[in-house]
DSSP file (Angstrom, degrees, kcal/mol; ACC not computed):
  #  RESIDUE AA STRUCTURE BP1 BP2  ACC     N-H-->O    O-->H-N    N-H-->O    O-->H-N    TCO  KAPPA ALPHA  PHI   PSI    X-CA   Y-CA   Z-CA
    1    1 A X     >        0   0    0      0, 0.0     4,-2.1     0, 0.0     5,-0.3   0.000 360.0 360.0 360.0 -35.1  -84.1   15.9   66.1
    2    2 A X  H  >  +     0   0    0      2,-0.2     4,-3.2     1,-0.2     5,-0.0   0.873 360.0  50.6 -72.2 -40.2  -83.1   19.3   65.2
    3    3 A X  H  > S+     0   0    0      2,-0.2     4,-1.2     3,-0.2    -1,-0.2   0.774 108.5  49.3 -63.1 -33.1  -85.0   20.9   67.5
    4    4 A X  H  > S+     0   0    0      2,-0.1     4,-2.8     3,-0.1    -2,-0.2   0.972 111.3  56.0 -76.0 -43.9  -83.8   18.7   70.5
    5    5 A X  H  X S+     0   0    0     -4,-2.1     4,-4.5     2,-0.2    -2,-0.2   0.970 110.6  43.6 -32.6 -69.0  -80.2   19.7   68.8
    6    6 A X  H >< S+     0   0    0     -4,-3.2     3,-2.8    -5,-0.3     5,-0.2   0.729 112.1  53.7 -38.6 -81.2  -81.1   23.8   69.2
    7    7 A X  H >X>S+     0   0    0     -4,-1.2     4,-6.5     1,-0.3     3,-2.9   0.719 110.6  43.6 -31.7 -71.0  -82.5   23.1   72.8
    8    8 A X  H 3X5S+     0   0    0     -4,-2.8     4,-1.1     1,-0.3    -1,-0.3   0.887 114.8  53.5 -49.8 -28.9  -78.8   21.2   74.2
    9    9 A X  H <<5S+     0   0    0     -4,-4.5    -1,-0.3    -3,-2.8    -2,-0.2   0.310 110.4  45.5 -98.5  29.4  -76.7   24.1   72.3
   10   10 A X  H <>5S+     0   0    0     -3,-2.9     4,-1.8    -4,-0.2     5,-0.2   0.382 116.5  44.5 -99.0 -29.2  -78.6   26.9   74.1
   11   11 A X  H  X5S+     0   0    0     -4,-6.5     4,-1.6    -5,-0.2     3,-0.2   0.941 112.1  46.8 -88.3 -14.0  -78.4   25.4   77.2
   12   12 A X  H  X<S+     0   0    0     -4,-1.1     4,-2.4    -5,-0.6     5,-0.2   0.867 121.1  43.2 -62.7 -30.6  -75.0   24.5   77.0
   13   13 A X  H  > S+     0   0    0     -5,-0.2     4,-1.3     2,-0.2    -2,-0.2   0.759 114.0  57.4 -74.5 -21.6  -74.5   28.4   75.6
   14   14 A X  H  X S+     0   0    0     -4,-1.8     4,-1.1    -3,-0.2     5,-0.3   0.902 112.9  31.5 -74.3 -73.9  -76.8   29.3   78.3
   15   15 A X  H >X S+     0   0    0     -4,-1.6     3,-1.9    -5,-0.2     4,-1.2   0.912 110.9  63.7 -82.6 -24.9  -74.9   27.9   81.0
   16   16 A X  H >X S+     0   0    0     -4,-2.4     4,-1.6     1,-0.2     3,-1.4   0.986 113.4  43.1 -36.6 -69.6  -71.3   28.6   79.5
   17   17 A X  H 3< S+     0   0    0     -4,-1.3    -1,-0.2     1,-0.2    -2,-0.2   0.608 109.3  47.6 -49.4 -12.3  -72.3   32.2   79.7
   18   18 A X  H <X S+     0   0    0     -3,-1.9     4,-0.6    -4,-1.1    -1,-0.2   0.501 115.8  48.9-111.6   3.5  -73.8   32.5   82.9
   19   19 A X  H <X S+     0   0    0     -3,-1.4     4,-1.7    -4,-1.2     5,-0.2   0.936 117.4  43.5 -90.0 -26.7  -70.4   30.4   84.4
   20   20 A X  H  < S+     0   0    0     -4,-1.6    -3,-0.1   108,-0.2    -1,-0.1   0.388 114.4  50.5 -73.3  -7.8  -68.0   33.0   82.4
   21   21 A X  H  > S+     0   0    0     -5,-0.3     4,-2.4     2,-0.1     5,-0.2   0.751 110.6  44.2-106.9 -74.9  -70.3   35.6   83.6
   22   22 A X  H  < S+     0   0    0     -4,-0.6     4,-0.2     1,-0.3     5,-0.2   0.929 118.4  51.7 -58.0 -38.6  -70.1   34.3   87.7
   23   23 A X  T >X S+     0   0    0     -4,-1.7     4,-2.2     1,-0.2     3,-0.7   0.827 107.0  51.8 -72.1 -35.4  -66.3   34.0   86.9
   24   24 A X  H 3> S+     0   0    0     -5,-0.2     4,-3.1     1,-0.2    -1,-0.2   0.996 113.7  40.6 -53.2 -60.6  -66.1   37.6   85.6
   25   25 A X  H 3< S+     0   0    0     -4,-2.4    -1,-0.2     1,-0.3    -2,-0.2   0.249 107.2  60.0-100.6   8.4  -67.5   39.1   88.2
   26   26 A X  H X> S+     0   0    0     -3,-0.7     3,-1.8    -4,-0.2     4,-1.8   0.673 107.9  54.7-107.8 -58.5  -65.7   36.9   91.2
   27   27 A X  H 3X S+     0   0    0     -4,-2.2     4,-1.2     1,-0.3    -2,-0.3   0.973 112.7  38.8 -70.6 -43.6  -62.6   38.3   89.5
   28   28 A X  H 3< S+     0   0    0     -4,-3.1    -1,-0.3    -5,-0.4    -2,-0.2   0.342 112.4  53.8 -90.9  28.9  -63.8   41.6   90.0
   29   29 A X  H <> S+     0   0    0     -3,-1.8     4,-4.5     2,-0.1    -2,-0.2   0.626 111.3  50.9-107.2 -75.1  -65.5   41.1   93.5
   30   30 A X  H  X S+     0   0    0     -4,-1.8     4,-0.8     1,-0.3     5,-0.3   0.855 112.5  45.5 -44.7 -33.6  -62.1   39.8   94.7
   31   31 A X  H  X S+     0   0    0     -4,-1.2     4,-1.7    -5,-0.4     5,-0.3   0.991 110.1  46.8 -72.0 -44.1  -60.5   42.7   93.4
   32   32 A X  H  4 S+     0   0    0      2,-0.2     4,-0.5    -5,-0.2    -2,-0.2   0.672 117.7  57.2 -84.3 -26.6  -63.1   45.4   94.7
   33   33 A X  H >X S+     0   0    0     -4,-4.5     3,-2.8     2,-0.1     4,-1.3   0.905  98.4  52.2 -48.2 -98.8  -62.3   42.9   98.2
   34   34 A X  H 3X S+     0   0    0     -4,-0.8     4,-2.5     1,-0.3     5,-0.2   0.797 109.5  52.5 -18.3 -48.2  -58.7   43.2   98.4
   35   35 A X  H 3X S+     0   0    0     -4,-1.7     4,-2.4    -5,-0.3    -1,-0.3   0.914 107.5  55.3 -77.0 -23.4  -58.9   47.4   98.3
   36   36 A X  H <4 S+     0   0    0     -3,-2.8     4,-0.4    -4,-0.5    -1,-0.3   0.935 106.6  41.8 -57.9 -47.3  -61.0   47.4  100.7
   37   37 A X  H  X S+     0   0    0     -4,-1.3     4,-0.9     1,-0.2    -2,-0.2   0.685 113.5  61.6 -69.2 -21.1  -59.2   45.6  103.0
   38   38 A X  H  X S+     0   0    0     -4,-2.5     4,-1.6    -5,-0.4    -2,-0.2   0.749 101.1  42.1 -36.2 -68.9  -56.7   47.5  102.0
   39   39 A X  H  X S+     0   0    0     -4,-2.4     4,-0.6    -5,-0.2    -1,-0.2   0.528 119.4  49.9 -78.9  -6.6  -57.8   51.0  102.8
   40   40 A X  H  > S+     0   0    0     -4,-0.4     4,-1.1     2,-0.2    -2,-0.2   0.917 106.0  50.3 -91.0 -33.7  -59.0   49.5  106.2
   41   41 A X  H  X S+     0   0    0     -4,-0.9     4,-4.4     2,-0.2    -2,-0.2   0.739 121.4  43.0 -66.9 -43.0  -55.5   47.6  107.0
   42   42 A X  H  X S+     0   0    0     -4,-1.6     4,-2.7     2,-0.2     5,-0.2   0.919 110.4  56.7 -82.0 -49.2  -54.0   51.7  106.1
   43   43 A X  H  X S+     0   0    0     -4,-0.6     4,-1.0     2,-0.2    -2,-0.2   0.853 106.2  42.1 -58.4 -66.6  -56.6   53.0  107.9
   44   44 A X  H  X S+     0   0    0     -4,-1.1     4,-1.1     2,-0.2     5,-0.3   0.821 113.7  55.6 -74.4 -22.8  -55.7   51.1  111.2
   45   45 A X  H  X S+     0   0    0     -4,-4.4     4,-2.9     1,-0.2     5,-0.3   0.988 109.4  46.6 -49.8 -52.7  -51.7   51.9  110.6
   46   46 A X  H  X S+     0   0    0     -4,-2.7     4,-2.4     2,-0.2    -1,-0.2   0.857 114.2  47.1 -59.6 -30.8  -52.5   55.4  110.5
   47   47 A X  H >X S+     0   0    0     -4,-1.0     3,-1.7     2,-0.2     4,-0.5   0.918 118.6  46.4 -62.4 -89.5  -55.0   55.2  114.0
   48   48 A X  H 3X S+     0   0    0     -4,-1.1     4,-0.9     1,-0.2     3,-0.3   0.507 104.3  51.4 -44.3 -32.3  -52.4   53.5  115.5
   49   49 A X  H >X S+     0   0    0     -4,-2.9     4,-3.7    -5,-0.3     3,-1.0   0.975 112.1  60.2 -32.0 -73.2  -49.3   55.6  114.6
   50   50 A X  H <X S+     0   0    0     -4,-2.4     4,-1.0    -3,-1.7    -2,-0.2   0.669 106.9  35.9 -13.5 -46.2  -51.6   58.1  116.0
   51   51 A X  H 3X S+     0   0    0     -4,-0.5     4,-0.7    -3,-0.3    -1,-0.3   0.664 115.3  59.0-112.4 -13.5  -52.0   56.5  119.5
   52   52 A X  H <X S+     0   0    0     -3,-1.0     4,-1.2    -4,-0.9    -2,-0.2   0.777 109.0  48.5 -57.2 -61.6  -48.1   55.4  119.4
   53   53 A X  H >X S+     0   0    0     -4,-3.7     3,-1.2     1,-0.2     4,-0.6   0.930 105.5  52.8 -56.5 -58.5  -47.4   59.1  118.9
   54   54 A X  H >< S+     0   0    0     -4,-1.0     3,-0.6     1,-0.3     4,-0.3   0.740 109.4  51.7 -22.2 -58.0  -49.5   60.1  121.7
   55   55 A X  H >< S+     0   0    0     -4,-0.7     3,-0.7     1,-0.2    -1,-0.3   0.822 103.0  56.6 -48.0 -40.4  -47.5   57.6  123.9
   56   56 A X  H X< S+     0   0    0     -4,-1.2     3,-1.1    -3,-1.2    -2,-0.2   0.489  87.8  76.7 -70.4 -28.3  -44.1   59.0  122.9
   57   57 A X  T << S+     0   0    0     -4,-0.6    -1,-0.3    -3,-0.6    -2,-0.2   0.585  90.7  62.9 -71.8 -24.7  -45.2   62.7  124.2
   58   58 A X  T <  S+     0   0    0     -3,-0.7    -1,-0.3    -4,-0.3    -2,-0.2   0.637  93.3  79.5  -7.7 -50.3  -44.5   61.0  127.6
   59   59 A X    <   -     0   0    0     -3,-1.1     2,-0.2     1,-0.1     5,-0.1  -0.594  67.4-148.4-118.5 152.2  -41.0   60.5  126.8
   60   60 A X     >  -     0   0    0     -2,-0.2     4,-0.9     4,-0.0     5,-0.2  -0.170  53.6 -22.4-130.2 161.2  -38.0   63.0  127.0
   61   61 A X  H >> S-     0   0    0      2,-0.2     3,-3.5     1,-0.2     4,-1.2   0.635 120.7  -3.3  26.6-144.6  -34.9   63.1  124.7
   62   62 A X  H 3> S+     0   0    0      1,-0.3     4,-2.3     2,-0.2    -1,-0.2   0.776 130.6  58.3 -71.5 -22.5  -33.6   60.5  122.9
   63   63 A X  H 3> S+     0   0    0      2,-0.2     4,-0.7     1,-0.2    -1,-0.3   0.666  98.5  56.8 -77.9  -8.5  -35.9   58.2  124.2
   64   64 A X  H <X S+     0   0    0     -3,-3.5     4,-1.0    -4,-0.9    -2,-0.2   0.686 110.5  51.3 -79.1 -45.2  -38.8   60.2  122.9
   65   65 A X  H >X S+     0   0    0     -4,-1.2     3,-2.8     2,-0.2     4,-1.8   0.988 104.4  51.3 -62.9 -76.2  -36.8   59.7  119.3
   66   66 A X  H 3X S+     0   0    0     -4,-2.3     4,-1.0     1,-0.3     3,-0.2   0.774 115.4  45.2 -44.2 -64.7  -36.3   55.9  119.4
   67   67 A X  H 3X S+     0   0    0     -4,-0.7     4,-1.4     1,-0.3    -1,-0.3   0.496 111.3  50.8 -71.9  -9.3  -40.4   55.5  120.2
   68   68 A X  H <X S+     0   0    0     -3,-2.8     4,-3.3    -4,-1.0     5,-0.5   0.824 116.8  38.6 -86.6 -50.8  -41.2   57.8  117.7
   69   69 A X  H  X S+     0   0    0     -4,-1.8     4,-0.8    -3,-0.2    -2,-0.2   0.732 118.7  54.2 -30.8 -39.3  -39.0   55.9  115.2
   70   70 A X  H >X S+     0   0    0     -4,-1.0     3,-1.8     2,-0.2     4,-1.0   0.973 113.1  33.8 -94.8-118.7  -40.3   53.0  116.9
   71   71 A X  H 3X S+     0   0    0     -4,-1.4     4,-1.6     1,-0.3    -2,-0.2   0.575 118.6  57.6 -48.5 -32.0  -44.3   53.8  116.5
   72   72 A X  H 3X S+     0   0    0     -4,-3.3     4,-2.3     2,-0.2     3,-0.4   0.947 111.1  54.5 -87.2 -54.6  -43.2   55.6  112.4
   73   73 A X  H <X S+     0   0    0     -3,-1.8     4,-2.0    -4,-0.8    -2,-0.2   0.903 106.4  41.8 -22.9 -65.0  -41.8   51.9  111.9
   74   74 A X  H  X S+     0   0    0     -4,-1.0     4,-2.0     1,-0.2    -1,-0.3   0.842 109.1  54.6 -79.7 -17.8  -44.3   50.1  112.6
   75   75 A X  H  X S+     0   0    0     -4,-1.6     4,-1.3    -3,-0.4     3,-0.3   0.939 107.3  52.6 -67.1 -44.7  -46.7   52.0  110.9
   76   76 A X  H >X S+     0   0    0     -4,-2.3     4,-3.4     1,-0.2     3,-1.3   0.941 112.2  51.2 -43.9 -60.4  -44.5   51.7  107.6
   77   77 A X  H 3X S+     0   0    0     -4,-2.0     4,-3.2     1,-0.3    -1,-0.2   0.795 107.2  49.2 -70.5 -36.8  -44.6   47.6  108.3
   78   78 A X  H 3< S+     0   0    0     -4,-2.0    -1,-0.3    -3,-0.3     4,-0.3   0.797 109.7  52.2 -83.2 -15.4  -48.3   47.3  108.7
   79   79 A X  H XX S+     0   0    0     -3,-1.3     3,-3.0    -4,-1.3     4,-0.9   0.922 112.5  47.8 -80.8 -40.4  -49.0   49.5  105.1
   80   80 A X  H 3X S+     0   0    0     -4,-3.4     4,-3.3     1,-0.4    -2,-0.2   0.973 114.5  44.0 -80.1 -26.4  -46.6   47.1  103.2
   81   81 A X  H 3X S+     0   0    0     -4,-3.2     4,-0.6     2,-0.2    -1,-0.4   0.445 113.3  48.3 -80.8  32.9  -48.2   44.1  104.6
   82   82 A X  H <> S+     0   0    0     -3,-3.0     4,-1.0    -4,-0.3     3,-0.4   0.874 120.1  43.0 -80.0 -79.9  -51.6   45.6  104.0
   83   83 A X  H  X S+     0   0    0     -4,-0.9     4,-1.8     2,-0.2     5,-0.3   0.663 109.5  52.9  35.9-108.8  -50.0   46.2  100.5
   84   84 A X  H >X S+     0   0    0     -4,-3.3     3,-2.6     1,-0.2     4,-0.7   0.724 111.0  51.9  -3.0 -92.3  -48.2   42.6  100.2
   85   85 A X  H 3X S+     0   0    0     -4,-0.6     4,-1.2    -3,-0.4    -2,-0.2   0.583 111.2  49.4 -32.5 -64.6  -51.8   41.3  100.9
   86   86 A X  H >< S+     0   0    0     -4,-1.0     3,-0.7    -3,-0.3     4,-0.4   0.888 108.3  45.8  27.9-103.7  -53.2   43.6   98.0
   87   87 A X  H <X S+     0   0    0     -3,-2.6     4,-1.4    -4,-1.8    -2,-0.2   0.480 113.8  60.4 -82.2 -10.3  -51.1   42.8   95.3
   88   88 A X  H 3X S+     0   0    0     -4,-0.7     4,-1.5    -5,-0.3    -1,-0.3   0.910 105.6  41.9 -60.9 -55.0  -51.6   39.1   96.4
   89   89 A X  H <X S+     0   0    0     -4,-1.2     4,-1.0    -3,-0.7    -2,-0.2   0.375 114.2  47.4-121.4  -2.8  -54.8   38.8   96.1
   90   90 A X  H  > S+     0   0    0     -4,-0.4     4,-2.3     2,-0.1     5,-0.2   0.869 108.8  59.1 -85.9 -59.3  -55.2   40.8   92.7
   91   91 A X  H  X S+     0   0    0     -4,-1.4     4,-4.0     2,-0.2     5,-0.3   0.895 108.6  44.7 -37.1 -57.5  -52.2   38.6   91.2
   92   92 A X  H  X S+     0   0    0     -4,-1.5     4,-2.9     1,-0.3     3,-0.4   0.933 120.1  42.6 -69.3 -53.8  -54.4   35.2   92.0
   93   93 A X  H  X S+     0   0    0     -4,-1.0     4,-3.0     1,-0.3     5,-0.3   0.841 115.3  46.4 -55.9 -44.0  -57.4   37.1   90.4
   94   94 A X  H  X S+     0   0    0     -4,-2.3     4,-3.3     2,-0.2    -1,-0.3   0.960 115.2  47.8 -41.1 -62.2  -55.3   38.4   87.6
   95   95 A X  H  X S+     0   0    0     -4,-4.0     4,-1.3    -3,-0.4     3,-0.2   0.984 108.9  55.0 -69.9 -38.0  -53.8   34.6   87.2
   96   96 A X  H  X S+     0   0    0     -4,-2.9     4,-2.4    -5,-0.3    -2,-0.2   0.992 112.2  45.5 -24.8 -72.4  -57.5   33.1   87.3
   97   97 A X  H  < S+     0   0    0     -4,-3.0     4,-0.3     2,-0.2     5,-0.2   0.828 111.2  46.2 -51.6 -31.8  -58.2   35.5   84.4
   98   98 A X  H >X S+     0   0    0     -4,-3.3     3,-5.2    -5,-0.3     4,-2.2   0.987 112.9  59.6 -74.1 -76.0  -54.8   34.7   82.3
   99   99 A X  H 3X S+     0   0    0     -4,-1.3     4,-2.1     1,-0.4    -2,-0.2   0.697 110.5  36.7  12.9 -65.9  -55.9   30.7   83.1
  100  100 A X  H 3X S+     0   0    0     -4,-2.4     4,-2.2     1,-0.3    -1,-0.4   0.664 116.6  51.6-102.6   2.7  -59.3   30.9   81.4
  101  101 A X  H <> S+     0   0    0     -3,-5.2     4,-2.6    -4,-0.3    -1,-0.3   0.632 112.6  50.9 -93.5 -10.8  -58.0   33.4   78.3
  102  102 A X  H  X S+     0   0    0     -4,-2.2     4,-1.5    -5,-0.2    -2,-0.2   0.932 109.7  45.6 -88.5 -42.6  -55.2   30.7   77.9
  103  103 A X  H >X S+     0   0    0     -4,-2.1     4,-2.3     2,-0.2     3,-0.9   0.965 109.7  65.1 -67.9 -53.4  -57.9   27.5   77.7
  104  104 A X  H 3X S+     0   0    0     -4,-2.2     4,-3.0    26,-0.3    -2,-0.2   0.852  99.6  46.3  10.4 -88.8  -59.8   29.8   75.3
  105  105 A X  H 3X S+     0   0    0     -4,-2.6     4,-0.5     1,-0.2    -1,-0.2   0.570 107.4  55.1 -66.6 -18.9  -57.4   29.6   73.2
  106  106 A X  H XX S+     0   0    0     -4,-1.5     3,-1.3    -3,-0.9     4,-0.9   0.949 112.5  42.9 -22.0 -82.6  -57.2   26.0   73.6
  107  107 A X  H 3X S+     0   0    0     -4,-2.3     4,-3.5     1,-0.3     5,-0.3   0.821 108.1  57.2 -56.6 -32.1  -60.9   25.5   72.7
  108  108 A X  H 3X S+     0   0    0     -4,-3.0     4,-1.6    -5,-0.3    -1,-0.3   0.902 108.1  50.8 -52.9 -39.8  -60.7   28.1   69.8
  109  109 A X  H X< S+     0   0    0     -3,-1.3     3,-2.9    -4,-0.5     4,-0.3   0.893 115.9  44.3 -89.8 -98.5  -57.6   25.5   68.3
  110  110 A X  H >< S+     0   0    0     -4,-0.9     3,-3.7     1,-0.3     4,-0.2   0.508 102.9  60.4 -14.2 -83.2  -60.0   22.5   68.8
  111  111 A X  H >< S+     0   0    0     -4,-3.5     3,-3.5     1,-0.3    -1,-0.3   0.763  96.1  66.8  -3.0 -57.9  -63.1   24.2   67.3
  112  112 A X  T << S+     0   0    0     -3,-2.9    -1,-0.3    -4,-1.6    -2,-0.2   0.839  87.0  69.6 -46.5 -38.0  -60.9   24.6   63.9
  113  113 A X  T <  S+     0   0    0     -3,-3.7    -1,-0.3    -4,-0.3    -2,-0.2   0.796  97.7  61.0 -79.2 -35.5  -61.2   21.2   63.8
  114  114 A X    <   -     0   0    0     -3,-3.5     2,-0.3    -4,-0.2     0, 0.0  -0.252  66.2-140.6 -54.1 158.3  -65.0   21.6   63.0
  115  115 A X    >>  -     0   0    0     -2,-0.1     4,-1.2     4,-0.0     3,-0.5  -0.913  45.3 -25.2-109.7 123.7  -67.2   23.0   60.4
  116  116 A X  H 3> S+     0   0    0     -2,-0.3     4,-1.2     1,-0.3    -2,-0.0  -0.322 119.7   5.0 105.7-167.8  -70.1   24.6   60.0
  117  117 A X  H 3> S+     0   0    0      2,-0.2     4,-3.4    -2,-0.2    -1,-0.3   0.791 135.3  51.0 -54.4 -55.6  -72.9   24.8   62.1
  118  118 A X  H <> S+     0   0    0     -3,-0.5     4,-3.6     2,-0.2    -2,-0.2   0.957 109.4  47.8 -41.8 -59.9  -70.7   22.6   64.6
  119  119 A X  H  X S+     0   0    0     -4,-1.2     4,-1.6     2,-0.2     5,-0.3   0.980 112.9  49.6 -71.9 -57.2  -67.7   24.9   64.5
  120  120 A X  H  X S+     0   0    0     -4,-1.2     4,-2.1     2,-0.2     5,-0.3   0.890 109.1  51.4 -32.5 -70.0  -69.9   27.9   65.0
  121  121 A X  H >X S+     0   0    0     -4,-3.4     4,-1.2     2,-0.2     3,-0.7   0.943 114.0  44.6 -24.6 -79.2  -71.6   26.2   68.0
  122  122 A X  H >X S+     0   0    0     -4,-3.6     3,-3.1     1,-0.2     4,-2.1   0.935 108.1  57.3 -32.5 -80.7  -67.9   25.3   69.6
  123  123 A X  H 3X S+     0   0    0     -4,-1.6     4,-1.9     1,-0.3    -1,-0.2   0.656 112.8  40.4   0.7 -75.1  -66.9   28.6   68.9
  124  124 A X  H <X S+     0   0    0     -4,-2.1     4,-0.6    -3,-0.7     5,-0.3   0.549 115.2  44.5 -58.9 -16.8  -70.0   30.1   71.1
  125  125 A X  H <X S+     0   0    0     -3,-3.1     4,-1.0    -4,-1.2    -1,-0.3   0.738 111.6  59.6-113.2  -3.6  -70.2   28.1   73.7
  126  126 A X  H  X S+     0   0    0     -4,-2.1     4,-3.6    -5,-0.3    -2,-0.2   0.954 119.6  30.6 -63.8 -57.1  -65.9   28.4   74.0
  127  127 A X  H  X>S+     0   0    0     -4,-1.9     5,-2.1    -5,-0.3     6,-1.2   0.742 115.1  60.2-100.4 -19.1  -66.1   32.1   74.4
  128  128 A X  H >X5S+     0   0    0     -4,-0.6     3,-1.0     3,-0.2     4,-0.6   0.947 113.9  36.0 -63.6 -83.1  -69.3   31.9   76.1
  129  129 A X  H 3<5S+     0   0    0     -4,-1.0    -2,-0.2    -5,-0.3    -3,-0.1   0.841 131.2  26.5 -20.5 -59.9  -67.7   29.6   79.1
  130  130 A X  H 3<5S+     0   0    0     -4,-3.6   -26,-0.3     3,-0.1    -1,-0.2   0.086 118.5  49.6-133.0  59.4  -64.5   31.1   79.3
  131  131 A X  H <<5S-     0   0    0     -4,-1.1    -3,-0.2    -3,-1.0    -2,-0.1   0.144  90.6-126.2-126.8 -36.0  -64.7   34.6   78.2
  132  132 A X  S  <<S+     0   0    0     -5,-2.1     2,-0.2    -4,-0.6    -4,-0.1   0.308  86.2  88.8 114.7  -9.3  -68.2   36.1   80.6
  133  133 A X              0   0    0     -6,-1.2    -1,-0.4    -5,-0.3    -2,-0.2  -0.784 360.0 360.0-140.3 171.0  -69.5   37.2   76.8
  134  134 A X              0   0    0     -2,-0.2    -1,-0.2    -3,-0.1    -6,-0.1   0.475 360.0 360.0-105.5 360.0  -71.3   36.3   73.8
């Protein structure tokens, strides 16, 4: 009986780590996403500024100002929603992470309620699940 006992808490410790683990590394995927898109989204303002400007050399006087204003505009509009988009998509990963440190602390409060061998177990397979570590 004790040996069937080990076996179910290492695979329950087993797969609590490797789900705290997939979750870890999803929060940092999505992050390592977002800058990417990021620096590509900056990438195409700047091109397109670029080819905006280019147009504007066309144009005379004050109508050469407005389109240059015009084409410096929009390039400003496309970085802050690249930006926006960002700081979005780090926040969710950021609130994902807060989420599973906050249930933690949950399971840790339970645990107490155990002893032992028991409590020990809980513990491990709490911080295993939702912390990525042993």
């Amino acid at each position: 009986m004790k040996k069937l006992t080990h076996v179910l808490v290492t695979g329950v410790l087993g797969l609590g780590l490797a789900a705290g683990a997939f979750a870890d590394d999803m929060t940092q995927a999505e992050k390592k996403q977002a800058d990417t898109r990021y620096e590509a989204a900056v990438e195409k303002a700047k091109a397109d500024y670029k080819l905006a400007k280019q147009r504007c050399d066309t144009l005379a006087g004050n109508d050469k100002d407005v389109c240059m204003k015009e084409a410096k505009a929009e390039e400003q509009r496309a970085r802050a929603d690249a930006k926006a988009r960002k700081e979005s998509a780090q926040a969710g990963a950021d609130a994902r992470e807060n989420k599973r440190d906050a249930e933690y602390e949950v399971a840790k409060e339970k645990c107490d309620a155990l002893s032992g061998a028991a409590k020990d177990a809980c513990l491990a397979d709490a911080k295993a699940r939702l912390k990525g570590r042993t």
